[in-house]
mmCIF file of the C-alpha atoms, coordinates in Angstrom:
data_MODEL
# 
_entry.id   MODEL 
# 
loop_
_atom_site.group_PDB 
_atom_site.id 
_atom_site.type_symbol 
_atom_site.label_atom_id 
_atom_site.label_alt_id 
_atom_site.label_comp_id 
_atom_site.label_asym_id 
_atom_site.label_entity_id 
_atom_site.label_seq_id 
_atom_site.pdbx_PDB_ins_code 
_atom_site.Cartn_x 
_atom_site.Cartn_y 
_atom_site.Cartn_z 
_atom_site.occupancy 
_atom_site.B_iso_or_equiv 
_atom_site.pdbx_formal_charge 
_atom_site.auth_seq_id 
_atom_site.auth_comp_id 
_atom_site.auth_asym_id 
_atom_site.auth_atom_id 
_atom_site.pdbx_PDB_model_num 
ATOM 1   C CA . UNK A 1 1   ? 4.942   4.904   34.249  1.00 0.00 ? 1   UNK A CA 1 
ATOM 2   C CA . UNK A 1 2   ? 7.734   2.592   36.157  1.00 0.00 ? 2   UNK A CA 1 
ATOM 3   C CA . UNK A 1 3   ? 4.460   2.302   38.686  1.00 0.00 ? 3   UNK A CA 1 
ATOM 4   C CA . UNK A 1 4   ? 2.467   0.648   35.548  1.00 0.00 ? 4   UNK A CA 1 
ATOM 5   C CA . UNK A 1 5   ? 5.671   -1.660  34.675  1.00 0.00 ? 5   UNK A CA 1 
ATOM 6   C CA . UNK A 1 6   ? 6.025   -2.486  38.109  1.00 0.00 ? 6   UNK A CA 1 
ATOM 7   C CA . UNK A 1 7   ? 2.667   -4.101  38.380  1.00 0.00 ? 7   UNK A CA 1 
ATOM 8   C CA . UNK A 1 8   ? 2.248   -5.475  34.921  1.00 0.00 ? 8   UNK A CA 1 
ATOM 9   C CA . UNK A 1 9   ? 5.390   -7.501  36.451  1.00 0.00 ? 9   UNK A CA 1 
ATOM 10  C CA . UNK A 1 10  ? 3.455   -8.247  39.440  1.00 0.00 ? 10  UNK A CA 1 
ATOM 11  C CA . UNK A 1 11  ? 0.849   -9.317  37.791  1.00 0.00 ? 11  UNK A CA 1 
ATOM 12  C CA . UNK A 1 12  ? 2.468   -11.903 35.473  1.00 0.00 ? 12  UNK A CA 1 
ATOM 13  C CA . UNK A 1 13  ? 4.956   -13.194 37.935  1.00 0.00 ? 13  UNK A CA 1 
ATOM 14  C CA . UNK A 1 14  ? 1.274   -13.498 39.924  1.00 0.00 ? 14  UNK A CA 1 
ATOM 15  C CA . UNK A 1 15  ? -0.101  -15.399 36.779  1.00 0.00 ? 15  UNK A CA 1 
ATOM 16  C CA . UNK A 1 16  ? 2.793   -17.907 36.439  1.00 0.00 ? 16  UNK A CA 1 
ATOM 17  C CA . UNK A 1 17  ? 2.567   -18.416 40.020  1.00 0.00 ? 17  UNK A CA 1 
ATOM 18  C CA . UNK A 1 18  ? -0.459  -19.333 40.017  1.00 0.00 ? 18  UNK A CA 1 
ATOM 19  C CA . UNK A 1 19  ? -0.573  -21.983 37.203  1.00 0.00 ? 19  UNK A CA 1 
ATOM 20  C CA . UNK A 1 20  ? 2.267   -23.580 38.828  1.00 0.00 ? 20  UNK A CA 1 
ATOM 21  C CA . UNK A 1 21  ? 0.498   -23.835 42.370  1.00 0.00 ? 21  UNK A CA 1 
ATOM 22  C CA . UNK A 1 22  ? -2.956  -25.491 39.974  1.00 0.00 ? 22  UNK A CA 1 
ATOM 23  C CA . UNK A 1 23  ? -0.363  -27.643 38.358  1.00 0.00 ? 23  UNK A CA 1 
ATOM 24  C CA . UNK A 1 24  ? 1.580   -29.268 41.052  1.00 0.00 ? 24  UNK A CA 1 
ATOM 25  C CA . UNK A 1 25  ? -1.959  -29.189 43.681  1.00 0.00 ? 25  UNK A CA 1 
ATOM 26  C CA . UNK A 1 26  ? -4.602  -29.534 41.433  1.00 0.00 ? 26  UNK A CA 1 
ATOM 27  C CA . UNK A 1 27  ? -6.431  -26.854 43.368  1.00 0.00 ? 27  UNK A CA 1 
ATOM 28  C CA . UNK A 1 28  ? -7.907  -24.326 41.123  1.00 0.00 ? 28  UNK A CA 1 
ATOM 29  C CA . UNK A 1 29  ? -9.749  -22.296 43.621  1.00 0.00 ? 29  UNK A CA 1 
ATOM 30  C CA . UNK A 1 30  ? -6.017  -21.712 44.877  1.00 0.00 ? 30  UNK A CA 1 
ATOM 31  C CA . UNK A 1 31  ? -4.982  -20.358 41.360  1.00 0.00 ? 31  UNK A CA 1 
ATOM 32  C CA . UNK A 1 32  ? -8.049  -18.599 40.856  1.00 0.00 ? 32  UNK A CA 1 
ATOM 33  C CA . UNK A 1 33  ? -7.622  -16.702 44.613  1.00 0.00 ? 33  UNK A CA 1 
ATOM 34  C CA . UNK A 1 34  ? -3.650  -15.438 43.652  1.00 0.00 ? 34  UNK A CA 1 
ATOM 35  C CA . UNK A 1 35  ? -5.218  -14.355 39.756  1.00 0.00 ? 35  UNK A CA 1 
ATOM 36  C CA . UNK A 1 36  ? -7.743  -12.433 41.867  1.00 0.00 ? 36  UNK A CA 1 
ATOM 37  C CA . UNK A 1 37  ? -5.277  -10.884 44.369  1.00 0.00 ? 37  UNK A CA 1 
ATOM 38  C CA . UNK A 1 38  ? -2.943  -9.956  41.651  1.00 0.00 ? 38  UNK A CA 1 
ATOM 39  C CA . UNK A 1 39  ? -6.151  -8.353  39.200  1.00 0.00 ? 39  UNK A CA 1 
ATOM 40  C CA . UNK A 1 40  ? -6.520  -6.076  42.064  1.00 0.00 ? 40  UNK A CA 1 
ATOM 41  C CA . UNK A 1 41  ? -3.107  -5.173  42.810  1.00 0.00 ? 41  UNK A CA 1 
ATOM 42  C CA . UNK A 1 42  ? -2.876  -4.017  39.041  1.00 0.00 ? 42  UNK A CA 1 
ATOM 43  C CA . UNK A 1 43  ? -5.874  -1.643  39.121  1.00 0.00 ? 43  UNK A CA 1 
ATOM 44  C CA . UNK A 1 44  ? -4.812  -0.244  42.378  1.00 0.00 ? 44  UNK A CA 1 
ATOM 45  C CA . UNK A 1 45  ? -1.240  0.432   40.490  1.00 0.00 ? 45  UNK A CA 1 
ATOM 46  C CA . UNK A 1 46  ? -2.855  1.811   37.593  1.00 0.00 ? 46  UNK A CA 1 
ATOM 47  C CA . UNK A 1 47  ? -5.472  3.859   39.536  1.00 0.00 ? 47  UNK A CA 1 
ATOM 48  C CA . UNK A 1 48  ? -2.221  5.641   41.452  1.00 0.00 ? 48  UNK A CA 1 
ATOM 49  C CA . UNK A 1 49  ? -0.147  5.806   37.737  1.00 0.00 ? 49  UNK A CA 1 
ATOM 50  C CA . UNK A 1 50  ? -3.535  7.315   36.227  1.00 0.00 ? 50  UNK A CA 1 
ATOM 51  C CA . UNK A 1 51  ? -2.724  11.191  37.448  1.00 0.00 ? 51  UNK A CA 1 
ATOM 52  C CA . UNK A 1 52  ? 0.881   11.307  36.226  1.00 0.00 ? 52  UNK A CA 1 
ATOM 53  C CA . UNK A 1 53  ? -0.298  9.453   32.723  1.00 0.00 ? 53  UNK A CA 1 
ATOM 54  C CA . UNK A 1 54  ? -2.816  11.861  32.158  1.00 0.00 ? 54  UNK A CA 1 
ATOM 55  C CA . UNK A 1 55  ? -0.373  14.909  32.456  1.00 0.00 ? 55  UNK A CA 1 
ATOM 56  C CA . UNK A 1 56  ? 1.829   12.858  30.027  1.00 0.00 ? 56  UNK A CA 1 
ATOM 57  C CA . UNK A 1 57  ? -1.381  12.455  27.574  1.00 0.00 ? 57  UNK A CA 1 
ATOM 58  C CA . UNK A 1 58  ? -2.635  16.393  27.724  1.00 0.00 ? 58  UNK A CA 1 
ATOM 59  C CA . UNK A 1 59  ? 1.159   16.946  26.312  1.00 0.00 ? 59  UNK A CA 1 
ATOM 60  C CA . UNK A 1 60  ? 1.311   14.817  24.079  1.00 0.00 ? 60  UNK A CA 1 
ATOM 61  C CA . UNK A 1 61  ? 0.453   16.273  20.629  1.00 0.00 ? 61  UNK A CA 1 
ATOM 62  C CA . UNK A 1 62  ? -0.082  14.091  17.405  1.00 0.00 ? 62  UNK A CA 1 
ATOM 63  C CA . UNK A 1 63  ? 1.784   15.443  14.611  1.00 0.00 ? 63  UNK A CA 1 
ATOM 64  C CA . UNK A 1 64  ? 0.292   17.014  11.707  1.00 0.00 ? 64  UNK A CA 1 
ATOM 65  C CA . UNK A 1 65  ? 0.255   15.073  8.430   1.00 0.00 ? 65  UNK A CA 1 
ATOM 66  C CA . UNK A 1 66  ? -1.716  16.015  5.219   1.00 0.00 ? 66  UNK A CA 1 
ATOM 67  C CA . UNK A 1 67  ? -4.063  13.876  3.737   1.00 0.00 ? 67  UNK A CA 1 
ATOM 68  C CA . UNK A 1 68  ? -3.681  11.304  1.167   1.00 0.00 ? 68  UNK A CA 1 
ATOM 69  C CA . UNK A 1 69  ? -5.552  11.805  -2.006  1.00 0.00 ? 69  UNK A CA 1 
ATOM 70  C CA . UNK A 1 70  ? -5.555  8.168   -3.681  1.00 0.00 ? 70  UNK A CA 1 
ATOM 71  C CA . UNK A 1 71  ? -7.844  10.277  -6.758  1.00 0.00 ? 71  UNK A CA 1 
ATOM 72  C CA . UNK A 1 72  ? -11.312 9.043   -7.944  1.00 0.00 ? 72  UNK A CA 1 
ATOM 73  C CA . UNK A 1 73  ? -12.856 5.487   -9.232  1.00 0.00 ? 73  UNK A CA 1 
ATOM 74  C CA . UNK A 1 74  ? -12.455 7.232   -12.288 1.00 0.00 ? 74  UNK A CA 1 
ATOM 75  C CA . UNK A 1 75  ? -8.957  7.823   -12.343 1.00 0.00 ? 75  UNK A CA 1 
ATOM 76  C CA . UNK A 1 76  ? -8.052  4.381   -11.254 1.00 0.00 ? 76  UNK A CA 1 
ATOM 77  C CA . UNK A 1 77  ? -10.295 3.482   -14.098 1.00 0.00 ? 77  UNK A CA 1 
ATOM 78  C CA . UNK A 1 78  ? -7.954  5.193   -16.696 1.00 0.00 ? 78  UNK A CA 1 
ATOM 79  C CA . UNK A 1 79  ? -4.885  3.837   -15.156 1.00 0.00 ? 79  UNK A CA 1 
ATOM 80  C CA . UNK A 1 80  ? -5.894  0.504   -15.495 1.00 0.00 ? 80  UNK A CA 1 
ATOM 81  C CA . UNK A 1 81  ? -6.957  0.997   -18.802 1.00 0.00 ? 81  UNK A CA 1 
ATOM 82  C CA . UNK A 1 82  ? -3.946  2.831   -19.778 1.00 0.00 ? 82  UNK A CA 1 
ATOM 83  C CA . UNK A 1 83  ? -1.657  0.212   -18.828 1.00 0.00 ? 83  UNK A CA 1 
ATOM 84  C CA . UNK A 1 84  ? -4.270  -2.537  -19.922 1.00 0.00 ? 84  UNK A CA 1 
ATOM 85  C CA . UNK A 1 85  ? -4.386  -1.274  -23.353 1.00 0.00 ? 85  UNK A CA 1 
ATOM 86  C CA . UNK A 1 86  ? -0.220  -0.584  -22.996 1.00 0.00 ? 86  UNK A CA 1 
ATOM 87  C CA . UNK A 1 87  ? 0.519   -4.192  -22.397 1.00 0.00 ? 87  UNK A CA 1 
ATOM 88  C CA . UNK A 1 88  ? -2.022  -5.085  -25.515 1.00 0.00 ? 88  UNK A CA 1 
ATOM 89  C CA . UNK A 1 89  ? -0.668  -2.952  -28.109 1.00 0.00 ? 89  UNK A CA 1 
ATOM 90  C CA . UNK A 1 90  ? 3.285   -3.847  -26.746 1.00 0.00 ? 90  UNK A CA 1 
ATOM 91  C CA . UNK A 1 91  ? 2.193   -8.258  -27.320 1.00 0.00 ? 91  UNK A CA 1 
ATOM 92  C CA . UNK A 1 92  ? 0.513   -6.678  -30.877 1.00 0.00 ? 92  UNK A CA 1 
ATOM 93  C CA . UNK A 1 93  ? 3.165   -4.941  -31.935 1.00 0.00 ? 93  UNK A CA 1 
ATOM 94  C CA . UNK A 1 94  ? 5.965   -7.921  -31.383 1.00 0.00 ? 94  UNK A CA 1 
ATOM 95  C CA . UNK A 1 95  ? 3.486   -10.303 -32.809 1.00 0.00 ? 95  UNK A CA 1 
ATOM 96  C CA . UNK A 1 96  ? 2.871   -8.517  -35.960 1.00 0.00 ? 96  UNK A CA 1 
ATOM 97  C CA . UNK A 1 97  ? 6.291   -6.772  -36.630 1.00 0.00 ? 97  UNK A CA 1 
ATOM 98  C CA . UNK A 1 98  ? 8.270   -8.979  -34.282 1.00 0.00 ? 98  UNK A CA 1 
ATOM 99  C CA . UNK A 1 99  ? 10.108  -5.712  -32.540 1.00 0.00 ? 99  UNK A CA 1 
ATOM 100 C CA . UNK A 1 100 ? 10.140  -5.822  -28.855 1.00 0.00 ? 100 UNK A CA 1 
ATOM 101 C CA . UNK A 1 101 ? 8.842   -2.297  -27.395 1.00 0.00 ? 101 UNK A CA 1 
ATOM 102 C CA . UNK A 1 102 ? 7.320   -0.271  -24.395 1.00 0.00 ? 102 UNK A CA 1 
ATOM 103 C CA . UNK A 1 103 ? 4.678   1.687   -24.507 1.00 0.00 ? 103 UNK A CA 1 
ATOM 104 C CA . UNK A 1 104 ? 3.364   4.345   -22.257 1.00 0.00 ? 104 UNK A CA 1 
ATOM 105 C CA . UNK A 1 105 ? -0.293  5.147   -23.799 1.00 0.00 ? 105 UNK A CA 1 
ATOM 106 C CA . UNK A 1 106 ? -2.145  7.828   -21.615 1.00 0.00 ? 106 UNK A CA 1 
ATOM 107 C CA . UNK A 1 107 ? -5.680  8.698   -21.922 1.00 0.00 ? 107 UNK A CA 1 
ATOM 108 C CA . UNK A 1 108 ? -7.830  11.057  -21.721 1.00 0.00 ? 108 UNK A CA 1 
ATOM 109 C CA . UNK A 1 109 ? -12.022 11.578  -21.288 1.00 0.00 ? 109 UNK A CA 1 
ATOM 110 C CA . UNK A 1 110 ? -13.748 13.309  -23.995 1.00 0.00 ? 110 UNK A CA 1 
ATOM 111 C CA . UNK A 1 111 ? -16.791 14.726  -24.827 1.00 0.00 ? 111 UNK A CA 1 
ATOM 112 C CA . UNK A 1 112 ? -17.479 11.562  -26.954 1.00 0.00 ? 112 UNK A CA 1 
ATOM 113 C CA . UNK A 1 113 ? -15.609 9.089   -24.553 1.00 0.00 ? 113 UNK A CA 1 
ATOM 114 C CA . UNK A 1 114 ? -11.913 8.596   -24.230 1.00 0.00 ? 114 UNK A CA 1 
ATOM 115 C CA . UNK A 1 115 ? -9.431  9.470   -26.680 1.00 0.00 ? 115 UNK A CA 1 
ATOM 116 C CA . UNK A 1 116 ? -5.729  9.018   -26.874 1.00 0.00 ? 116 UNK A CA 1 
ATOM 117 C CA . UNK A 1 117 ? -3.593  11.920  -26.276 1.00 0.00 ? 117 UNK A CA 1 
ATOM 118 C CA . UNK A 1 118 ? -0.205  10.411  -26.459 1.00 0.00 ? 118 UNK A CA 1 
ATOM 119 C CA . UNK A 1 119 ? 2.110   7.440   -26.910 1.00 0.00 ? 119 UNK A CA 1 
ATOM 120 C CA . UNK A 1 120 ? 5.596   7.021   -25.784 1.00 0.00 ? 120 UNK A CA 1 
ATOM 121 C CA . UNK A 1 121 ? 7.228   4.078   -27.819 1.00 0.00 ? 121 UNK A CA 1 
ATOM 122 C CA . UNK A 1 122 ? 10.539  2.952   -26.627 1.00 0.00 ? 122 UNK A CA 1 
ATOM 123 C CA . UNK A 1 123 ? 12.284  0.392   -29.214 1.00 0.00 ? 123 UNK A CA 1 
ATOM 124 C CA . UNK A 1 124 ? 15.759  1.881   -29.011 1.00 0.00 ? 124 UNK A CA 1 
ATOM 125 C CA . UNK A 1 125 ? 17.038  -1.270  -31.497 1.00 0.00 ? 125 UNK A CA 1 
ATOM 126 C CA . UNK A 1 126 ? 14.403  -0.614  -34.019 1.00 0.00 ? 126 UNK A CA 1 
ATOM 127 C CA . UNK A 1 127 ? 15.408  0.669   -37.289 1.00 0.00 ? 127 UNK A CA 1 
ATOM 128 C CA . UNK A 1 128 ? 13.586  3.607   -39.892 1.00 0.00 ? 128 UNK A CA 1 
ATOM 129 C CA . UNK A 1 129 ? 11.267  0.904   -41.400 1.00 0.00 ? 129 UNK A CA 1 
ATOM 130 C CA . UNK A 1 130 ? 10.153  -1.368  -38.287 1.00 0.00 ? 130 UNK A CA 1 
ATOM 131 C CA . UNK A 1 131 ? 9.864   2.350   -36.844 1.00 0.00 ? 131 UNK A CA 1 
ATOM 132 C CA . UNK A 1 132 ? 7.734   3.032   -39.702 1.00 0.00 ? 132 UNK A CA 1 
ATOM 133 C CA . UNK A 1 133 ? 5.591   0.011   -39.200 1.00 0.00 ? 133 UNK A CA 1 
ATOM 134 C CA . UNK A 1 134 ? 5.378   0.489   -35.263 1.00 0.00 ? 134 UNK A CA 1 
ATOM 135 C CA . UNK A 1 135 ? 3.799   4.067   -36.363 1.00 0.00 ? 135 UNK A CA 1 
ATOM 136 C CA . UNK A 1 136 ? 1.140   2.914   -38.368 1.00 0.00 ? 136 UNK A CA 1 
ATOM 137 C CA . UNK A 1 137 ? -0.139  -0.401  -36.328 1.00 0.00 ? 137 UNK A CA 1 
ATOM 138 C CA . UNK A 1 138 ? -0.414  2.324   -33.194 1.00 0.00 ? 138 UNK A CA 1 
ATOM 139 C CA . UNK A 1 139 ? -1.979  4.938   -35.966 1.00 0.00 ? 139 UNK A CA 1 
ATOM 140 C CA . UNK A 1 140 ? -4.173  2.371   -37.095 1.00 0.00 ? 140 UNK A CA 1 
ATOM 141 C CA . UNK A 1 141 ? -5.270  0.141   -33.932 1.00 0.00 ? 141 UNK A CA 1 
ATOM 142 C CA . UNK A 1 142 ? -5.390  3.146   -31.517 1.00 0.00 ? 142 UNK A CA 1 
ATOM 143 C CA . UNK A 1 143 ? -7.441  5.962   -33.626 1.00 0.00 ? 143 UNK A CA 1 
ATOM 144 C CA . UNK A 1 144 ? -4.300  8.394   -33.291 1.00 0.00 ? 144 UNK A CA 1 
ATOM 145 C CA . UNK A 1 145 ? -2.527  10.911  -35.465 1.00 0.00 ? 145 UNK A CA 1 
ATOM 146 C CA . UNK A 1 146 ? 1.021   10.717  -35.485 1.00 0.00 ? 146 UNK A CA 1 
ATOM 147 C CA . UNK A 1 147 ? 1.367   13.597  -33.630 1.00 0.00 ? 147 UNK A CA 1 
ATOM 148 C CA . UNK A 1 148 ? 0.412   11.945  -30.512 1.00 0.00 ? 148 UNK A CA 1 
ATOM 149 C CA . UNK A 1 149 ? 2.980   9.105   -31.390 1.00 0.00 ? 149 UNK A CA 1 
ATOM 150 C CA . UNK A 1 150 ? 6.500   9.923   -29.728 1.00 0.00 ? 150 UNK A CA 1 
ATOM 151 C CA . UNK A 1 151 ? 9.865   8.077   -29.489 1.00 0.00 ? 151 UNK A CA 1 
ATOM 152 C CA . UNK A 1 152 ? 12.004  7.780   -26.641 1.00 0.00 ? 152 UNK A CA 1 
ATOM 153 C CA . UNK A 1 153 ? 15.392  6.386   -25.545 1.00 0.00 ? 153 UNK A CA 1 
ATOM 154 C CA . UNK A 1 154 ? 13.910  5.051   -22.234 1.00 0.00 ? 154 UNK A CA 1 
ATOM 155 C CA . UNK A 1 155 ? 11.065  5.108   -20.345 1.00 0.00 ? 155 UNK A CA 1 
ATOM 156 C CA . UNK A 1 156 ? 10.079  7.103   -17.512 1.00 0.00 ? 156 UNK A CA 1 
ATOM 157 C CA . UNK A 1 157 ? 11.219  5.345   -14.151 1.00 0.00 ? 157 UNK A CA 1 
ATOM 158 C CA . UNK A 1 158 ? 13.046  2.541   -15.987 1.00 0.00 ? 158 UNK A CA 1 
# 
């Protein structure tokens, strides 16, 4: 390997040589002839570095990683639509009741196309009535019982 460094430095300090000596003579055959000269010195370098590198690639081993799973078009589908439909009901909510909340809505695929499952509110400054209220717009707009409907202190990762 210090044979490969050793002419990679060659070969520049050959390069910058070279565009000085077209520079100050104007003659470009003369740049062209020490670019040449130092091309072949670097192949002859890396021909003679070539046994030792190849012992050094046999060893080497590339570790062993699992593979990603980034999931299906359809479940990037749903989690665009989950947090689509999330950010809809959250502006519908503070527009009609004026309570500021988060919503986690998850979905899920049905039989007759996709249903909600659950719906984590978090309003922790809401009261029993705007609670109340909250309950019924998500009953309401969403197609869900109540039993899907749940209230929590925080959210998940916030």
């Amino acid at each position: 390997m210090q044979q490969l460094k050793t002419a990679v430095a060659v070969f520049c300090t050959a390069c910058i040589c070279a565009e000085l000596v077209g520079r100050l003579l104007g003659d470009i055959w003369g740049r062209q002839c020490i670019k040449a000269a130092a091309g072949l010195y670097i192949l002859i370098a890396l021909f003679h570095a070539l046994p030792s590198m190849r012992a050094g690639i046999d060893s080497f081993a590339a570790p062993e990683l699992p593979a990603a799973h980034f999931g299906t078009m359809e479940d990037a589908v749903l989690q665009e639509a989950q947090r689509s439909l999330s950010d809809q009901m959250e502006e519908q909510i503070a527009r009609e009741t004026g309570l500021t909340a988060t919503l986690s809505i998850i979905l899920e695929p049905s039989q007759t196309g996709i249903q909600v499952v659950r719906v984590e509110v978090c309003a922790p400054e809401a009261n029993e009535q705007e609670r109340a209220a909250v309950q019924g717009l998500l009953c309401e707009s969403l197609e869900a019982g109540t039993d899907a409907i749940a209230w929590v202190d925080q959210m998940e990762g916030g």
